[in-house]
MIDOSE-1310 file (N, C-alpha, C; in nm, 2 decimals, decimal comma, always signed):
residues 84
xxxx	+0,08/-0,12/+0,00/+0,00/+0,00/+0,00/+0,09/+0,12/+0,00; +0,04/+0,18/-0,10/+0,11/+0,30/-0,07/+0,11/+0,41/+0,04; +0,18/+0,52/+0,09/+0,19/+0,56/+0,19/+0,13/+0,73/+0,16; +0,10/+0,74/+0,05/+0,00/+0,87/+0,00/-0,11/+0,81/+0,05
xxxx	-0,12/+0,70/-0,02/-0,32/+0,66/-0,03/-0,35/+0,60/+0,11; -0,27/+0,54/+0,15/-0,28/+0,57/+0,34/-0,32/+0,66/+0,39; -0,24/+0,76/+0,40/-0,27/+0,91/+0,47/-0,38/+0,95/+0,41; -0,41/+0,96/+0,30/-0,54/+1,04/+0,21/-0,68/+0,97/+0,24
xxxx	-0,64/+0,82/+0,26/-0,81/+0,74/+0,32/-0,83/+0,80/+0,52; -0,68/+0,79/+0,50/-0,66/+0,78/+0,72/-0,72/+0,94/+0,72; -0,72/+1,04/+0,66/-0,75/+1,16/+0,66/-0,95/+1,17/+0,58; -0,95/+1,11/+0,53/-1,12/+1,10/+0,51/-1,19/+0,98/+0,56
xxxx	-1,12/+0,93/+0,67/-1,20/+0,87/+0,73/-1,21/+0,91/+0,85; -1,13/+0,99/+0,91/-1,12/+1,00/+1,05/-1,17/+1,13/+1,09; -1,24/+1,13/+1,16/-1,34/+1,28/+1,20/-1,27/+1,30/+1,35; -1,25/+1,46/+1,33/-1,21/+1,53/+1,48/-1,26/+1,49/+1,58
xxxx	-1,38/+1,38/+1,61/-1,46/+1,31/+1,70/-1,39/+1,20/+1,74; -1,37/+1,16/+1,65/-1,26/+1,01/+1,67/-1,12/+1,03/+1,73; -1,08/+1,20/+1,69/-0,92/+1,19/+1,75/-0,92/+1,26/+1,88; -1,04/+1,33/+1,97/-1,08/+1,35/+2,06/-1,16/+1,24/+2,16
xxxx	-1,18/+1,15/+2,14/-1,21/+1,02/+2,18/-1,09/+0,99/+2,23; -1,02/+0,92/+2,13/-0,90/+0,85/+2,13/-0,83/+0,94/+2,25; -0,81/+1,10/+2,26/-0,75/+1,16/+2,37/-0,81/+1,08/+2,50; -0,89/+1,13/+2,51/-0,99/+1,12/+2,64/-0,99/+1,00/+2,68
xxxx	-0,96/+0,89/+2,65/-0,98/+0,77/+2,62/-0,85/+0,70/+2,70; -0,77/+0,79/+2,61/-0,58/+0,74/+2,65/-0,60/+0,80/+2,76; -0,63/+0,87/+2,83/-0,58/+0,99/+2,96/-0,63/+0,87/+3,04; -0,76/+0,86/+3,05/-0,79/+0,75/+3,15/-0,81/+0,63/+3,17
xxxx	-0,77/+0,57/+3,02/-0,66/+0,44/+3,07/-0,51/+0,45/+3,13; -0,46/+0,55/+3,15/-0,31/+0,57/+3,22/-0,35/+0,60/+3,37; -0,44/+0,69/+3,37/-0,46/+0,68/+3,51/-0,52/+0,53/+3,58; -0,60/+0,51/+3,51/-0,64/+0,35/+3,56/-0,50/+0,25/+3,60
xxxx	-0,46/+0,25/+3,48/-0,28/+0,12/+3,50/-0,21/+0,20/+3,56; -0,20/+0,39/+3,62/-0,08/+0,41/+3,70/-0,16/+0,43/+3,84; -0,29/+0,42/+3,86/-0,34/+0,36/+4,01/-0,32/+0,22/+4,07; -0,38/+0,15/+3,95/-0,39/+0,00/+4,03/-0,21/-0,03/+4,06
xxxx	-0,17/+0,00/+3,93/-0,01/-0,03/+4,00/+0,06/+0,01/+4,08; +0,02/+0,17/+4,16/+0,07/+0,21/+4,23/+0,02/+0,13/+4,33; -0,10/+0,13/+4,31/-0,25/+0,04/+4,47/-0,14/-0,10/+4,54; -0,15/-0,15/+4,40/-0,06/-0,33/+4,42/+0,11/-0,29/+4,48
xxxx	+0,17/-0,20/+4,36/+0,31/-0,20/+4,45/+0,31/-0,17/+4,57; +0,22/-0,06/+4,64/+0,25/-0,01/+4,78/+0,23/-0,16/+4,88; +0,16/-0,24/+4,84/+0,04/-0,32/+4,92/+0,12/-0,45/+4,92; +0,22/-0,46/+4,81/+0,31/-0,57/+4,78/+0,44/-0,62/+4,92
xxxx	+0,36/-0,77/+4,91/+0,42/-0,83/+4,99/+0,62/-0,87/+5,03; +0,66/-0,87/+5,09/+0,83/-0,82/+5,11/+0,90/-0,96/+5,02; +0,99/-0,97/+4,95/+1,03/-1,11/+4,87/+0,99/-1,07/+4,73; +1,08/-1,19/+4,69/+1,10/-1,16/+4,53/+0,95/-1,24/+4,49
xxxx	+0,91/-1,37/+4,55/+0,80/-1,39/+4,54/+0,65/-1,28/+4,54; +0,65/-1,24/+4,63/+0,57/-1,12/+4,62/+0,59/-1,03/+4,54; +0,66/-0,94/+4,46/+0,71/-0,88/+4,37/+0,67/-0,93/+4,24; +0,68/-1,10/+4,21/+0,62/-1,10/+4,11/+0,49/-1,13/+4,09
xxxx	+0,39/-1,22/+4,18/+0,27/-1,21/+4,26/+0,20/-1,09/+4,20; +0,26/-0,98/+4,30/+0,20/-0,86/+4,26/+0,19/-0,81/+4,14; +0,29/-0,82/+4,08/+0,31/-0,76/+3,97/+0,19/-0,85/+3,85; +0,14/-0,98/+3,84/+0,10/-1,03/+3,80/-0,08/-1,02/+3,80
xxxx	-0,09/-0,98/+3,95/-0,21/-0,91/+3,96/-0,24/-0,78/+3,94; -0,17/-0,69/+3,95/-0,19/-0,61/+3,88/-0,17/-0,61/+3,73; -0,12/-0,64/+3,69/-0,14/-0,70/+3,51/-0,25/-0,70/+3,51; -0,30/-0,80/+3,56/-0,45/-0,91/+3,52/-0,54/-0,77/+3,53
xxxx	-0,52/-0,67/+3,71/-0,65/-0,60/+3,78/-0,67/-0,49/+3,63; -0,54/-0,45/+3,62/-0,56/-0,35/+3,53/-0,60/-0,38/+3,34; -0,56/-0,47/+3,33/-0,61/-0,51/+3,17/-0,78/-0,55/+3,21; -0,84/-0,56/+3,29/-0,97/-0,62/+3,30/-1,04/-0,50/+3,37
xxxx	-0,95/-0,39/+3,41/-1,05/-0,28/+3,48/-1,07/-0,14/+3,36; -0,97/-0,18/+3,23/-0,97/-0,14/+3,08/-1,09/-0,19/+3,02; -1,08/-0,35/+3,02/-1,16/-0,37/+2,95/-1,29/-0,34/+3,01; -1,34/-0,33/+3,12/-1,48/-0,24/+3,16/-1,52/-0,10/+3,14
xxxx	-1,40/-0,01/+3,18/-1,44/+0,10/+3,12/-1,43/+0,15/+2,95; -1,35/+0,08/+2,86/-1,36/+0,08/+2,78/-1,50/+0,08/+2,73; -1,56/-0,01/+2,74/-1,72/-0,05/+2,71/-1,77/+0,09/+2,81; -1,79/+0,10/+2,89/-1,82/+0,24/+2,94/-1,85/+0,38/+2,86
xxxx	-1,68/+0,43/+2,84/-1,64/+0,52/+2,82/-1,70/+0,54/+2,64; -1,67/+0,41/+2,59/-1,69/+0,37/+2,43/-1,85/+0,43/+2,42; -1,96/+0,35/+2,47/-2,11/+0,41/+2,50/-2,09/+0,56/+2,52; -2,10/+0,56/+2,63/-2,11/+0,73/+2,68/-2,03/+0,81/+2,59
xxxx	-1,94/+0,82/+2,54/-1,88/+0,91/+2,45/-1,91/+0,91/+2,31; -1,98/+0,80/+2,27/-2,04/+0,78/+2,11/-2,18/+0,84/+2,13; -2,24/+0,86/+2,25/-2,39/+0,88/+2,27/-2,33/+1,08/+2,29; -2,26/+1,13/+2,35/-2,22/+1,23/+2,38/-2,18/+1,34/+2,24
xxxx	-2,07/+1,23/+2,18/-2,03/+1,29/+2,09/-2,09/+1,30/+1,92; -2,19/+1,19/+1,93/-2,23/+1,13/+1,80/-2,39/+1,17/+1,77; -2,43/+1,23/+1,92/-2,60/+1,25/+1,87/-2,66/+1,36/+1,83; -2,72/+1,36/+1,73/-2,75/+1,46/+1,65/-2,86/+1,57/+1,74
């Protein structure tokens, strides 16, 4: 594919709606993965075992507390930003 006709479709398809989403979107999935990880590291048990434990749960807390507000945020912001 060429890299004109890329840019030229990626530019009429993508509406100022979509790249304001996408902001809003990223801001508070970082805050989500730099709470739970802060939450888990403070809370983390002493040992190399615990370290990785933790680290493991928070993996899991935070990819699964994305994937809920994702669905959340995805609704409410398509109903917000999309209704005529």
């Amino acid at each position: 594919m060429d890299g004109a006709y890329y840019w030229d479709n990626t530019i009429k398809f993508t509406d100022s709606k979509d790249v304001v989403i996408a902001l809003i979107k990223s801001f508070i999935f970082a805050v989500i993965i730099a709470a739970v990880a802060c939450h888990k590291g403070m809370n983390c048990p002493p040992g190399t075992a615990g370290v990785g434990k933790t680290t493991t749960e928070a993996v899991v807390n935070a990819s699964l507390s994305l994937l809920i507000v994702n669905f959340f945020l995805t609704v409410l912001l398509n109903a917000l930003l999309y209704s005529n």
